[in-house]
C-alpha positions in Angstrom: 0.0 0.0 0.0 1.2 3.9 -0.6 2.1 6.6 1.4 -0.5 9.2 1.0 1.6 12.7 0.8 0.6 16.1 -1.2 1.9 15.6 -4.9 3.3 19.1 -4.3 6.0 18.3 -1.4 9.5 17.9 -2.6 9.7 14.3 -0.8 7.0 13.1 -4.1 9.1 13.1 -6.3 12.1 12.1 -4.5 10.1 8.9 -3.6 8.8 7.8 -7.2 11.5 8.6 -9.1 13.1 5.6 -6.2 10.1 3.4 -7.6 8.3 4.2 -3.7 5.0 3.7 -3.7 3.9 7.4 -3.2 0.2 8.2 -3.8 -1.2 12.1 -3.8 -4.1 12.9 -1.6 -6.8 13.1 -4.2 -6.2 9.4 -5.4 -6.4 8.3 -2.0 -9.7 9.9 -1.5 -11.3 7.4 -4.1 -10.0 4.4 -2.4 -12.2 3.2 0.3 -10.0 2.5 2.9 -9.4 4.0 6.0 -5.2 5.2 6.4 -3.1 5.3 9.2 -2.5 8.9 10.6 1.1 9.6 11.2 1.9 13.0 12.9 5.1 13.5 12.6 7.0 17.0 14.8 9.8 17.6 12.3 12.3 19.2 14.3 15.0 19.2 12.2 16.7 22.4 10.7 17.0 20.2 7.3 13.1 19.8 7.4 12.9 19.1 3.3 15.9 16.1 4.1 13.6 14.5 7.1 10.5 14.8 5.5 12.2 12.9 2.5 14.0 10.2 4.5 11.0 9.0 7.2 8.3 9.5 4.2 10.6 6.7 2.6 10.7 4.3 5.3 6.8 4.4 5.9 6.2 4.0 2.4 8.0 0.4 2.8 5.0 -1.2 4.4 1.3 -3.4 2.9 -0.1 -0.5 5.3 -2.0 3.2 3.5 -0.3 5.6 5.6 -0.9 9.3 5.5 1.4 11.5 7.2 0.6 15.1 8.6 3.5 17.7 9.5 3.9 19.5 12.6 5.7 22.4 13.3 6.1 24.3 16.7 4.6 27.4 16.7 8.0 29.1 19.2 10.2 29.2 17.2 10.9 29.8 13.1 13.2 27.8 11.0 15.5 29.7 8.9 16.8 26.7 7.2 13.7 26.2 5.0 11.7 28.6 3.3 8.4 29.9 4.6 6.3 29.2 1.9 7.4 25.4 1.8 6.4 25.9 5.8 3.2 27.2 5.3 1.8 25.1 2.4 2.7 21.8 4.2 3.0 22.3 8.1 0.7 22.7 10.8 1.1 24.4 14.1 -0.2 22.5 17.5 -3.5 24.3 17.7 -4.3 23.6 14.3 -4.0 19.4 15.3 -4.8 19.3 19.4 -8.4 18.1 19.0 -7.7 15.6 16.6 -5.9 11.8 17.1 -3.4 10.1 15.3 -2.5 6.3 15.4 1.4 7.3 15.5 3.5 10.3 15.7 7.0 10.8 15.0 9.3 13.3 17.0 12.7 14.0 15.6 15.9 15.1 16.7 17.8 17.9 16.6 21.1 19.3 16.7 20.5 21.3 20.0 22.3 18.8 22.9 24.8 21.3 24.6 21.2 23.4 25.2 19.6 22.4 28.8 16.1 22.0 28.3 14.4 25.0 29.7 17.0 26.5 27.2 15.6 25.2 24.1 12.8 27.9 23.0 10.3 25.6 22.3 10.4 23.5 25.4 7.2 24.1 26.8 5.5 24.0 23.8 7.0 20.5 23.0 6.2 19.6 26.5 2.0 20.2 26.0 3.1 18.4 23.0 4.6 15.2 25.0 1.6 15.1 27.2 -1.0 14.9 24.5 0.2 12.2 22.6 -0.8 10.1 26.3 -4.1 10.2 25.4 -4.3 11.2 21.6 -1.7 9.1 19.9 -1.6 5.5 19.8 2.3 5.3 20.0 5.2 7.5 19.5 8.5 7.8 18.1 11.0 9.7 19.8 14.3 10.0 17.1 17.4 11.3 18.8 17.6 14.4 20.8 13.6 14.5 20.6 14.4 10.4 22.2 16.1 12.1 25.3 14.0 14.9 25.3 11.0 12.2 25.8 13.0 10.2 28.2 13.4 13.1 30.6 9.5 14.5 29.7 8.4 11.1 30.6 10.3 9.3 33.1 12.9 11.8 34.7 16.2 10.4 32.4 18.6 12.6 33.0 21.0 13.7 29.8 24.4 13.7 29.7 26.8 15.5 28.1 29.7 13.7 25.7 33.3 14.8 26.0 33.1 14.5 22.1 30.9 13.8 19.5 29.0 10.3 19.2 29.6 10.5 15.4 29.7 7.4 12.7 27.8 3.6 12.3 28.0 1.4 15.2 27.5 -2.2 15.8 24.5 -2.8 18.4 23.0 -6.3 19.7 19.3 -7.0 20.2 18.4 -7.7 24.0 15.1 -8.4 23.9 14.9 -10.7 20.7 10.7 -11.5 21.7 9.6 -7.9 21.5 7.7 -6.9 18.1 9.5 -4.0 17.5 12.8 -6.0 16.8 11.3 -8.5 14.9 13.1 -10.1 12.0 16.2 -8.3 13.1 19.4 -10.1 13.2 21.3 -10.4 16.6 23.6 -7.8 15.9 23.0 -4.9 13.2 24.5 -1.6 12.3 22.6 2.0 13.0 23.8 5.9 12.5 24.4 7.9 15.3 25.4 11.6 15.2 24.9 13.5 18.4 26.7 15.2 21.3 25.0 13.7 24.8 24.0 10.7 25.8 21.3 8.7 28.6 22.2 8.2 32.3 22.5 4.4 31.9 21.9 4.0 36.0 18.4 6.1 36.0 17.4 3.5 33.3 18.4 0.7 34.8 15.9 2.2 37.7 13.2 3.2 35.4 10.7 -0.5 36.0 8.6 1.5 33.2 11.6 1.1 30.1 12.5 -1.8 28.4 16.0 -1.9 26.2 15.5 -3.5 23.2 18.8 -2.8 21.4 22.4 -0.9 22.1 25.8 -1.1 21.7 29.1 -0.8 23.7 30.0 2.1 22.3 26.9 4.2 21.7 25.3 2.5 24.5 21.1 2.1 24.7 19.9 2.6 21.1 15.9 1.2 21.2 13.8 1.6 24.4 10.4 1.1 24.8 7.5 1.0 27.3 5.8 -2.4 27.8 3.0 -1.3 25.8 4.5 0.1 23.0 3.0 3.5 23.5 6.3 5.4 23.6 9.6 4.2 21.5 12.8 5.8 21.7 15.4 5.3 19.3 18.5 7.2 20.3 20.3 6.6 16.9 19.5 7.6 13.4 18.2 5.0 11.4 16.3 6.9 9.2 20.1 8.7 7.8 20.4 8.4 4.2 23.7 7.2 2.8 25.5 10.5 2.6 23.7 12.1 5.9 26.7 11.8 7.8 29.1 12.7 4.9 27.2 15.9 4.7 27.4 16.8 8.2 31.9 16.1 7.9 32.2 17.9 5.3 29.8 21.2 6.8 31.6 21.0 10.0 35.4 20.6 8.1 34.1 23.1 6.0 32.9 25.6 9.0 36.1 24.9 10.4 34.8 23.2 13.4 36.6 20.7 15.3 34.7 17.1 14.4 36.7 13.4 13.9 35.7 10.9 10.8 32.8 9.6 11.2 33.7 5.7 12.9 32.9 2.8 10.5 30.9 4.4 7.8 34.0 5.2 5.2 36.5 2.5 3.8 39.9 2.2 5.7 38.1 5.9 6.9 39.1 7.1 4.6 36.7 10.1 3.3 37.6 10.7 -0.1 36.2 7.5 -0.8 32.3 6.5 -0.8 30.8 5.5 2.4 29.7 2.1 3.2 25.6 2.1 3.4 25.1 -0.7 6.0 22.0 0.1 8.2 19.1 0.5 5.3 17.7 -2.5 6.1 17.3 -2.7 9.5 15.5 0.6 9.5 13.0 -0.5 7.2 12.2 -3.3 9.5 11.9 -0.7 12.6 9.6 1.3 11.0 7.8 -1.8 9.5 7.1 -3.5 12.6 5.8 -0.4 14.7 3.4 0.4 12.3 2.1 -3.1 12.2 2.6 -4.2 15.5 2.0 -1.0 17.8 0.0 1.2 15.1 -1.8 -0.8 12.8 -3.1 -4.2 15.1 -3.9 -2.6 18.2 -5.1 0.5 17.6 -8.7 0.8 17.9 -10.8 2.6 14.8 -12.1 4.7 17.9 -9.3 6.6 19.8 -11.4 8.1 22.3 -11.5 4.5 23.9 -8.2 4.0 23.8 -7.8 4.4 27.9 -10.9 1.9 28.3 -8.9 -0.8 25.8 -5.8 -0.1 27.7 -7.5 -0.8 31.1 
């Protein structure tokens, strides 16, 4: 089945010219079939770059999907250009009375800011606690991951004497649960960031659940018994040349940053980089839409607390 996105945003054509099954809104209105409603709180100064690279991995699924975008209301991107803004995002108030099955909330590149630093906080915060009762289950990508974990359960973040930057190796730990379905025992996933989790306060949480990490880049996949919120500390929806990009802008700016760790040959950065985590991040997004959006959500939202119960 498609992924139901405007025919006018950039990520269309990106998507079919890649033989994606993309289908504009208008052609999904004829088909009688009811989509799954992704909101998805793109975060991300490259918002035309996100939009294309999660579009593509919940296109790879038998499920319709339709995706919404969200945009916080405190504070203005200058990366993309407000007309591209204001044809395809919405603000908070224009979405709080509705549900979704899923949402999405990415990163971005703001970890040396404390939270009540971050202009947006308490707006993302009224966000946080709506998806409890308006979204079936959430995706929190990155920073937006230990945003959530400290919104939600009190994580605390930590700082990194240097960047967590390149593809690491991580091991499933909890082979049963859906969301790691179909993964092999040990697979690859991008990380590019600047703080990391207080491994101890998760260890205490009783309400996470690790479901992947690494010895290096430590707890990559958490979740909540029910599924309801997800937090993937790593990037697995990077493109090929994601981190490539972000080198050569910070060698470029002048800024102190080391190779990326296993992603070029013999690191080696004149030469191409190895693309080695593709699949696995279909199969993430793949088995949380079926598993945690698609099979239990219930066609009426408002009694999702009574199915819960």
């Amino acid at each position: 089945m498609p992924l139901i996105i405007p025919k006018e945003l950039p990520a269309y054509d990106a998507l079919y010219n890649e033989n994606v099954f993309v289908m504009h809104r208008e052609r999904a209105r004829s088909q009688n079939i009811r989509p799954l409603r992704i909101l998805i709180l793109n975060l991300m100064p490259t918002k035309i770059v996100t939009e294309t690279q999660l579009a593509r991995l919940l296109a790879n699924s038998p499920l319709q999907v339709q995706i919404t975008l969200l945009q916080t209301a405190t504070h203005d991107t200058s990366h993309t250009s407000p007309e591209h803004m204001k044809a395809f995002y919405k603000t908070f108030a224009e979405v709080k009375n509705e549900r979704f099955d899923g949402m999405i909330i990415t990163g971005a590149p703001i970890e040396d800011l404390d939270y009540p630093d971050v202009d947006y906080w308490d707006e993302l915060c009224e966000i946080m606690e709506y998806t409890k009762k308006n979204v079936y289950s959430t995706i929190h990508l990155c920073w937006g991951a230990l945003a959530g974990l400290h919104y939600h359960f009190g994580i605390p973040k930590v700082h990194l004497p240097q960047k967590m930057f390149g593809v690491f190796e991580h091991r499933v730990t909890r082979p049963s649960n859906p969301l790691v379905r179909g993964f092999d025992e040990v697979f690859y996933a991008p990380h590019s960031r600047w703080a990391g989790l207080d491994r101890a306060a998760i260890d205490a949480c009783p309400d996470l659940r690790i479901l992947a990490e690494s010895d290096i880049a430590g707890p990559m996949l958490l979740s909540t018994e029910s599924g309801r919120q997800i937090f993937v500390i790593g990037h697995p929806e990077y493109d090929k040349y994601t981190l490539d990009a972000e080198y050569k802008r910070d060698v470029a700016a002048g800024k102190p940053i080391n190779i990326p760790c296993n992603y070029y040959p013999n690191d080696d950065p004149t030469r191409d980089p190895l693309f080695r985590w593709r699949a696995h991040g279909y199969l993430l997004y793949t088995n949380w839409l079926n598993y945690y959006v698609y099979q239990d959500t219930p066609y009426d939202l408002s009694q999702l607390e009574a199915v819960k119960k």
